[in-house]
N, C-alpha and C positions, 0 to 999 in steps of 0.2 A: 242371432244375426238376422237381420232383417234386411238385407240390400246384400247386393251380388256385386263387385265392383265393378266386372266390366258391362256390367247391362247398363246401358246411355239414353240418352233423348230420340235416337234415330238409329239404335242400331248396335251390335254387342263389340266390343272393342277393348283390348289390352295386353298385356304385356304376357308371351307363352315362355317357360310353362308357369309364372309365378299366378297369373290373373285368369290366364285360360288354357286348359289344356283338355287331354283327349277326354279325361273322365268325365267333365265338364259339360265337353261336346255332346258326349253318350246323351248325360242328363239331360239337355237343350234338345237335342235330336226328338228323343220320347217325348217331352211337353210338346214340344212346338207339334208334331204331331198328334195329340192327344187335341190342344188345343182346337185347330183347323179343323179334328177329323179329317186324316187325309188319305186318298187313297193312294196318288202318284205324285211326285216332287221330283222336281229339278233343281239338280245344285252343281255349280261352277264354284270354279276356285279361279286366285289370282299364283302370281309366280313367288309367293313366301315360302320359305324354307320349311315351316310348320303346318303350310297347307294340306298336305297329302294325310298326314295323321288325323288332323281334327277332319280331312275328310273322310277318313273311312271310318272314325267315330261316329260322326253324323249317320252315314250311309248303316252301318251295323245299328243303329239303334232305330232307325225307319223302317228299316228288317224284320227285325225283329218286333218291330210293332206294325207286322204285316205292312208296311207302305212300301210299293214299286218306286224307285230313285232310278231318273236317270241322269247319268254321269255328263256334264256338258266337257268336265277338263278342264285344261286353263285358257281361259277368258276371260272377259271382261262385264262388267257389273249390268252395262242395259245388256248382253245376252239371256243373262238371266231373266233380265225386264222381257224382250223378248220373245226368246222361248216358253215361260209359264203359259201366256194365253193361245203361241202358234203350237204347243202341242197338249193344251188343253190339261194343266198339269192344276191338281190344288193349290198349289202354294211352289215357290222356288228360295233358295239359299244360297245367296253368294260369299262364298269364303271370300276375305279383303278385311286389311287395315290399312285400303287404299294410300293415302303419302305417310303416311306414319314410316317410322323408320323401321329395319328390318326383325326386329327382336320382339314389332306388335304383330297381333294377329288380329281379326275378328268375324263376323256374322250381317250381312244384313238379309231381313228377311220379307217377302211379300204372300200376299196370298192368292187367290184364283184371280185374273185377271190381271196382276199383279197390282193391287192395291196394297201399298205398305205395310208393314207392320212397323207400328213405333212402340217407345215404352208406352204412350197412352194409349196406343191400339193396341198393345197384344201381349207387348214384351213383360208389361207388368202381370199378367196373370201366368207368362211360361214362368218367371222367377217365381211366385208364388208357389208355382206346382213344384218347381225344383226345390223351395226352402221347405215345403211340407212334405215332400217324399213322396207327393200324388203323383205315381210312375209305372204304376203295373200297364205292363203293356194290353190294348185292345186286343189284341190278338195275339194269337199261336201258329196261325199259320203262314210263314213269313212271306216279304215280299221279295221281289227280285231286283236285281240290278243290271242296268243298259247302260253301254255307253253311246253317247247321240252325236256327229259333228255336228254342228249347228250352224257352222259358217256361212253356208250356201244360202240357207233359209235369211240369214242375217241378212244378208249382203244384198238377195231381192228383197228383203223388206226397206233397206233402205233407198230403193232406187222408188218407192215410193215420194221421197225428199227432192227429188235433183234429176236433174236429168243430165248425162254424161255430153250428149251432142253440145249442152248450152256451155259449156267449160271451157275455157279459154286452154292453150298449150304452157299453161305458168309452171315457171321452176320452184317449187317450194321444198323448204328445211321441213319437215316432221321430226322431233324425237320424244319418243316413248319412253325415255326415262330407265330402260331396263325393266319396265314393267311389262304388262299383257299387250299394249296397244301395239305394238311391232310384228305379232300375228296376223295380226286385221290388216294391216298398212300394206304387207306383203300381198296377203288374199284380196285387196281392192287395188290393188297396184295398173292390174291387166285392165279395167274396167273404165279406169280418167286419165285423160289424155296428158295429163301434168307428171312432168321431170322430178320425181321425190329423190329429194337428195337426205337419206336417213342417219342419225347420229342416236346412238344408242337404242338402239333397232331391238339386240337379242337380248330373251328374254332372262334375267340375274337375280336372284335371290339374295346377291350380297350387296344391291344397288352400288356398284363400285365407282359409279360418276354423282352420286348422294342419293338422297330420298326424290322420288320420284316428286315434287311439290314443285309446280313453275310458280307459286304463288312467293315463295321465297324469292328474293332480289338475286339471292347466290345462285341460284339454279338455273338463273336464267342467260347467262351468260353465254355457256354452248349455243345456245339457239342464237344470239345473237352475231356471235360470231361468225358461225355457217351461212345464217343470211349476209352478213355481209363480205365474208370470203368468199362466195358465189354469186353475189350479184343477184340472189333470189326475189322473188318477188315477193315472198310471204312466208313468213316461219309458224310452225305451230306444233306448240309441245301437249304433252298428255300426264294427268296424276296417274298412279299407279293400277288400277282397277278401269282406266281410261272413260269413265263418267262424264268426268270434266275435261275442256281441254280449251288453250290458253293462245293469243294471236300477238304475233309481230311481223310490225308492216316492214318495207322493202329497204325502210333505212336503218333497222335493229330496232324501231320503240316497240316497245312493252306496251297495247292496249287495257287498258282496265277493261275487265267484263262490264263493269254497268254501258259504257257505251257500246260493245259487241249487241247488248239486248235491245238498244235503240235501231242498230242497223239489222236484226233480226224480225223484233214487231215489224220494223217499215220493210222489210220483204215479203216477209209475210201477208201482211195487211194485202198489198197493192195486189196478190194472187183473190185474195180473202178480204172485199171489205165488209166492215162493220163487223168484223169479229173481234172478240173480248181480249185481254193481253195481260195476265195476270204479272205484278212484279213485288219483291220485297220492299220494307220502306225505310233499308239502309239509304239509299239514293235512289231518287224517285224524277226530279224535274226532269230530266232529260228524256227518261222514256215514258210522262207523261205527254208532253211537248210535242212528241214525235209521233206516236198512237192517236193523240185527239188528229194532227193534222194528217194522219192519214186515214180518219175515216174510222180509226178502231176506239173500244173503250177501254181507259185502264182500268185496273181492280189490284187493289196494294192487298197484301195477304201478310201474315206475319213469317219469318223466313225458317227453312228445312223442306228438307223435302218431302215430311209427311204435309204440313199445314198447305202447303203451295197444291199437291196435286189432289187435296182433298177441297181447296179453293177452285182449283181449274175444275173438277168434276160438279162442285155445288153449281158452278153459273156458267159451265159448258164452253169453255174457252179455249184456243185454238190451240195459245202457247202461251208459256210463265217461263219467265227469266230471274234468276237472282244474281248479283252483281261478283258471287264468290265462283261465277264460270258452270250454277250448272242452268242448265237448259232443255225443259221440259216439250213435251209438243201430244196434243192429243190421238194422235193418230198413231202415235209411240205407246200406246196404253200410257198415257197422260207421264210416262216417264222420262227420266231424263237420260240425255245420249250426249258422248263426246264426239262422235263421229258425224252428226245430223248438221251441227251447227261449220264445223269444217266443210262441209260438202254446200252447203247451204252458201257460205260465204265464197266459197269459193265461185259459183253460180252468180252470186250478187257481184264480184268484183268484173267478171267477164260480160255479163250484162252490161252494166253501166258504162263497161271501158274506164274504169278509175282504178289505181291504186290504193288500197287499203287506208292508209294515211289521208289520202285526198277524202275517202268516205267518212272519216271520223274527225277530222280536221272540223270542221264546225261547230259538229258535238262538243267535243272537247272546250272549244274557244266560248260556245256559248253557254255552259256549265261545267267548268275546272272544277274539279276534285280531287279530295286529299287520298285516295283511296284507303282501305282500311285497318288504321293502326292498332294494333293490338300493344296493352300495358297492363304488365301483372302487378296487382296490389293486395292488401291484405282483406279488405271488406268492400267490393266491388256494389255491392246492394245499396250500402251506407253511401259512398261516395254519387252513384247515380242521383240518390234523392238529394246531395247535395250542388249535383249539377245543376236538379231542376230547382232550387229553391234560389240559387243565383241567376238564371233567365228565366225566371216566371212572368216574365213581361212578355214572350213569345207563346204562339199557337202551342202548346204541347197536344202529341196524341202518346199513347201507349200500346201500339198494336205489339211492336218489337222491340222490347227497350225503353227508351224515352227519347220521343224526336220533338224535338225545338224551329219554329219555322219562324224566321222574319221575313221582311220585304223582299230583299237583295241575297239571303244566304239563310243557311239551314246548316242542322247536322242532328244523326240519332249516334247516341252510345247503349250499347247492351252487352248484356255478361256474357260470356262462354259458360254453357252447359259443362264444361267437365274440368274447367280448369279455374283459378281465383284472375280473372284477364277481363278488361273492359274492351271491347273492340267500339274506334270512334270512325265514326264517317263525316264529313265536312263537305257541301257543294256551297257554291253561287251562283249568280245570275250573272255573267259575264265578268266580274271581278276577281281578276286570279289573286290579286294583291290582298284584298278580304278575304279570301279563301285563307291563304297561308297566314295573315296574320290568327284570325280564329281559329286555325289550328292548333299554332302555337298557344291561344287564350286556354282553350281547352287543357292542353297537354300540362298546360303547368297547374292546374286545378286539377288534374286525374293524377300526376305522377308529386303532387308536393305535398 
């Protein structure tokens, strides 16, 4: 055996106990260990049924290879971004198989600073030590274990972002999905001036309202309801590890992230000019468009979140967005936060005195998108180069996939790292009509 099935492109991931279990953990715990050379780690969990075991897995095999763990409990994924560097820890582990349904479990891991581990930074040599048996522990003389809250520290770190006075009194929907994020929502509650009207607040292991994913069209329907049985001014849901987190305006629409990262750079910027704005090159016009004219530069990076904040660090940039909701910031140890862009937006809509929709209304009209359809087929590789061999008449780049540019409209398609799935993206230049037709061009060459 040469491959470990749930060790992925970003992060360890699969189904407990067929693909991951405690034994497992034990083994990952010693490498990743061994690896870092570590003396003290920090690890958080999310609210899964299997979390508590593969946590004390992890925790007895750091142990036991002399490293001090302290316990953050359950939380959420930038806590861990957080805490590693505010308490000076080697490396941190956050237990999550963020929206996956509830029978996944997984791992993601960083190291001092919180600088990622991915399979090409790290993950590949801890699998290496776990398939060769390279496991004796460093030591003998074991470490100990603390448990830390971290809330407080959390919570002034973010007041770094926003400031509560600038905050309008708005009614807003939050729900947390039955995930972690409904801790945090409570513990900021006292602190902004805004009416949270919460839908599935506490925290469930058996996700009994579904998989925490607002990227789903089903899932999003709660949220839109609340907003509009209250008359709210803003709804905003959270995946399950609360990293990401997902906006609708005051009449129920569903914003795509790639336009949240346009009205993100342009707040940013106008604090910060001439700072850099790293973005994927799923869909790109719009939050070029909006960085040049506010003074910032773009920098397309290929998408995840190892390549992005390993982009934001190479050329020292403020913030990077990707269009799938998450949202980095440098000042966050270049990581990403579901909470930062919430709080942020919410700042931007009171400033301005506009509604949500009124802020994105432009965007939208001036670059319609397909947002990003996913279609599983049997040779995704095969079919890509036969996308490009049929628009070879267009710009092609390859940073992410294969993106295709003309005059008036554009779109990249690229594979899913873990599944046989082509995910396509489709903008324009003011033509909603070109949009949806090339959609459909597309769709029938990917899925015939």
């Amino acid at each position: 055996m040469d491959r470990i099935n749930c060790f992925k492109a970003y992060d360890i991931r699969g189904k407990v106990p067929s693909e991951l279990d405690a034994e497992l953990a034990y083994k990952i715990g010693l490498a990743y260990a061994k690896y870092i050379d570590a003396e003290k780690i920090v690890i958080g969990r999310d609210v899964r049924r299997s979390s508590d075991a593969l946590f004390e897995a992890l925790k007895r095999a750091l142990n036991d290879n002399g490293v001090d763990v302290i316990d953050l409990g359950l939380c959420g994924t930038e806590m861990v971004y957080y805490a590693t560097p505010a308490l000076d820890a080697d490396g941190g582990i956050m237990i999550t198989a963020s929206h996956n349904p509830p029978e996944y479990n997984g791992m993601k891991f960083v190291r001092k600073g919180s600088l990622p581990i991915g399979y090409d930074s790290g993950l590949k040599e801890v699998e290496k030590m776990i398939l060769s048996d390279n496991l004796s522990p460093l030591s003998h003389d074991p470490g100990d274990t603390k448990h830390f809250n971290v809330m407080n520290g959390f919570l002034n770190n973010l007041k770094k972002f926003y400031d509560p006075e600038k905050i309008n009194p708005f009614k807003v929907v939050v729900n947390a999905g039955n995930g972690c994020a409904g801790l945090t929502l409570d513990a900021i509650e006292s602190q902004l001036p805004i009416k949270m009207i919460k839908i599935f607040n506490e925290p469930n292991s058996d996700f009994p309202n579904g998989v925490p994913n607002p990227l789903l069209p089903e899932n999003r329907k709660p949220t839109i309801d609340a907003v509009l049985q209250n008359n709210a001014n803003l709804g905003v849901a959270w995946d399950g590890d609360f990293d990401r987190c997902f906006f609708f305006d005051e009449k129920g629409n569903f914003i795509e992230g790639y336009y949240i990262i346009g009205l993100l750079a342009k707040s940013i910027l106008k604090k910060n000019p001439g700072e850099k704005i790293v973005h994927d090159p799923r869909l790109i016009w719009n939050t070029i468009d909006l960085v040049e004219k506010a003074g910032g530069i773009p920098v397309v990076s290929q998408s995840g979140h190892a390549f992005i904040k390993q982009k934001m660090r190479e050329v020292d940039s403020i913030y990077g967005g990707e269009m799938s909701a998450h949202h980095y910031f440098r000042d966050n140890a270049y990581s990403d936060s579901g909470m930062i862009p919430f709080l942020l937006i919410l700042q931007l809509m009171s400033e301005e005195q506009r509604a949500l929709s009124d802020l994105v209304e432009e965007m939208i009209a001036n670059y319609p998108c397909s947002g990003e359809i996913n279609s599983q087929i049997a040779d995704p590789a095969k079919k890509i180069e036969e996308i490009a061999a049929k628009y070879s008449d267009g710009k092609h780049d390859r940073i992410d996939g294969l993106s295709v540019e003309y005059e008036r409209w554009r779109f990249n398609v690229r594979m899913s790292n873990t599944e046989p799935i082509i995910r396509l993206n489709v903008e324009s230049k003011g033509d909603i009509k070109l949009m949806n037709e090339k959609t459909e061009e597309l769709l029938k060459i990917i899925r015939g």
